[in-house]
C-alpha positions in Angstrom: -19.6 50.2 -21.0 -19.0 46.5 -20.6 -15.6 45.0 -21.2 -15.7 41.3 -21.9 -13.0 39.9 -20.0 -10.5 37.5 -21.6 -9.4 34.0 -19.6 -5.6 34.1 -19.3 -4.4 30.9 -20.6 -3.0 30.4 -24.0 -4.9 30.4 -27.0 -5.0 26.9 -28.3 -5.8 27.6 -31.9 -2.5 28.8 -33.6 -5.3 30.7 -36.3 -7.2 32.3 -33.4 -4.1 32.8 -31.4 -2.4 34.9 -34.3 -5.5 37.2 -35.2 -5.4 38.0 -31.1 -1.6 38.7 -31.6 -2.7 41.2 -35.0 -5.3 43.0 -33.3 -3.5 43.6 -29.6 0.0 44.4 -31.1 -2.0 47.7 -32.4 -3.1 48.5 -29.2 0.2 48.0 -27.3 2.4 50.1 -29.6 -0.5 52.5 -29.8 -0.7 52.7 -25.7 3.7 52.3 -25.6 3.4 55.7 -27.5 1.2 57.6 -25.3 3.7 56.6 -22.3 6.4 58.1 -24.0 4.8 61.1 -25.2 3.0 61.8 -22.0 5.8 61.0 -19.2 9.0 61.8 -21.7 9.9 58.3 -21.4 12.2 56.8 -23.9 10.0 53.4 -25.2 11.6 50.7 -26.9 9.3 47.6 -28.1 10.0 44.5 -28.9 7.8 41.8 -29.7 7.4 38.1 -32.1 4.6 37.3 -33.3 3.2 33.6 -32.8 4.6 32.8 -36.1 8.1 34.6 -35.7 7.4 37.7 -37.4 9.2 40.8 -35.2 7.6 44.3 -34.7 9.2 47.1 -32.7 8.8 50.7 -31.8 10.9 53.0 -30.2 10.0 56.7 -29.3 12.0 59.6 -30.0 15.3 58.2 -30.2 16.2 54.7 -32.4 15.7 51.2 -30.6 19.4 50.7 -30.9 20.4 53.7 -29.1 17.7 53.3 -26.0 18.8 49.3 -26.1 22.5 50.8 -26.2 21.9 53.8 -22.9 19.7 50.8 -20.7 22.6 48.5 -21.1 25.3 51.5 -20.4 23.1 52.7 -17.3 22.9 49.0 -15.9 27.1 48.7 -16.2 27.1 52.2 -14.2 24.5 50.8 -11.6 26.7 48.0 -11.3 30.0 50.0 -10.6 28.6 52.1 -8.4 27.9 49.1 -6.3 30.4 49.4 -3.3 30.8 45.7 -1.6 29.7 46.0 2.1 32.8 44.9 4.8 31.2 41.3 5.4 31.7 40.7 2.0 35.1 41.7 1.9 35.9 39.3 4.9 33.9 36.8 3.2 36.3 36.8 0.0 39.5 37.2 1.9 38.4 34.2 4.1 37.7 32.1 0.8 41.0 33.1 -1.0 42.8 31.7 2.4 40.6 28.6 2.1 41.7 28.5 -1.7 45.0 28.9 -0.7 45.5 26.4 1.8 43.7 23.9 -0.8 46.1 24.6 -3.4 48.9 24.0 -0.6 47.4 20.4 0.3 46.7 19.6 -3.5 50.5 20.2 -3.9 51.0 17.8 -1.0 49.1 15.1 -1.7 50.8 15.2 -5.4 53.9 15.2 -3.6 52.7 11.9 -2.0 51.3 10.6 -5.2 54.1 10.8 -8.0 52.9 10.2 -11.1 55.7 8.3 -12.9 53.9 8.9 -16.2 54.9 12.7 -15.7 58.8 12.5 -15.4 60.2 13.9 -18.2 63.6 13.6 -17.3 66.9 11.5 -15.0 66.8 14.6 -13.0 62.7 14.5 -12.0 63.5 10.8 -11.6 66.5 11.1 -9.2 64.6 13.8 -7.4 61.6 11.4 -6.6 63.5 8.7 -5.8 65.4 10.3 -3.2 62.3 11.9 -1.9 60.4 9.0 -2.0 63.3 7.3 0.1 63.2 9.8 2.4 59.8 9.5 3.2 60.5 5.2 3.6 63.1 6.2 6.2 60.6 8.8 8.4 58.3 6.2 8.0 60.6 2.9 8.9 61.5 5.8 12.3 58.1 6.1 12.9 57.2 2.4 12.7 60.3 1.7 14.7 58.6 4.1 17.5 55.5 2.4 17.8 56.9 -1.1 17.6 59.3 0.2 20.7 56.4 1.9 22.6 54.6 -1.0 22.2 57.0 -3.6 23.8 57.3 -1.2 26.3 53.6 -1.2 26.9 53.7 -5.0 26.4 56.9 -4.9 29.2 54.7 -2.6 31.6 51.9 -4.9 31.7 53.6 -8.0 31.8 55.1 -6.2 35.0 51.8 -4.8 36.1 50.5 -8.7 35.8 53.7 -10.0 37.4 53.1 -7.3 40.5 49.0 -8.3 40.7 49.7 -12.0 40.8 52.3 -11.6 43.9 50.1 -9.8 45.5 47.6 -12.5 45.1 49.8 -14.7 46.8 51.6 -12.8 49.9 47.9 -13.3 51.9 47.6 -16.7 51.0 51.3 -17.7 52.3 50.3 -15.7 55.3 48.2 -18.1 56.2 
């Protein structure tokens, strides 16, 4: 016996392509059967036609119920799914990561006051004193580098001052 094999592409001919659905669809729920019956399988079918029309087949129990107990044993197969130590390392690492990014999102708000977003005198006082707080660290800090600066201005004027003298000594020598 000779089978003629079929080319696996799709069927071009929406005509052709539904009487192929019609006469296979037979065979499938015919051969979804047999399973069942011979391995005490539970079967459930689904299928749309080309042209939208549905056929299923369940054995033994409804399609409902063996849609129902596959979803139920995939939630159970999920729970019983025990997270290896790595992973728990990995999350605890990200929720510190989460954490400190929260704590520098806060900061950089602090830095950035949005004036639209004070409601009240109070919100207002309490940024303005912040806010003048931070002009004074930073008129400190400015006030530091403007002094280290003369006095690395100072130093090399010095440095200069000690080079050139030495310059000179051997030449009065002379």
């Amino acid at each position: 016996m000779d089978r003629n094999k079929i080319m696996m592409k799709i069927i071009e001919d929406p005509v052709s392509r539904q009487q192929f659905y019609s006469k296979c669809k037979d065979s499938i729920v015919k051969k979804s059967n047999e399973l069942g019956l011979l391995c005490d399988t539970n079967i459930a079918l689904l299928m749309v036609s080309p042209n939208g029309e549905v056929t299923s087949y369940s054995g033994g129990e409804s399609f409902e119920d063996i849609m129902i107990n596959a979803m139920n044993q995939f939630d159970e197969l999920n729970q019983q799914f025990t997270p290896n130590p790595n992973e728990q390392d990995h999350k605890k690492k990200l929720n510190e990561v989460e954490q400190t990014l929260h704590e520098a999102q806060e900061k950089i708000s602090s830095y950035e006051p949005q004036a639209e977003n004070i409601n009240t005198v109070e919100e207002a006082d309490a940024y303005e004193q912040y806010l003048l707080g931070v002009i004074g660290r930073i008129q400190l800090s400015k006030a530091k580098f403007l002094d280290n600066q003369e006095f690395l201005k100072r130093n090399e004027n010095v440095a200069m001052a000690s080079v050139n003298a030495e310059d000179i000594a051997p030449i009065g020598n002379d």
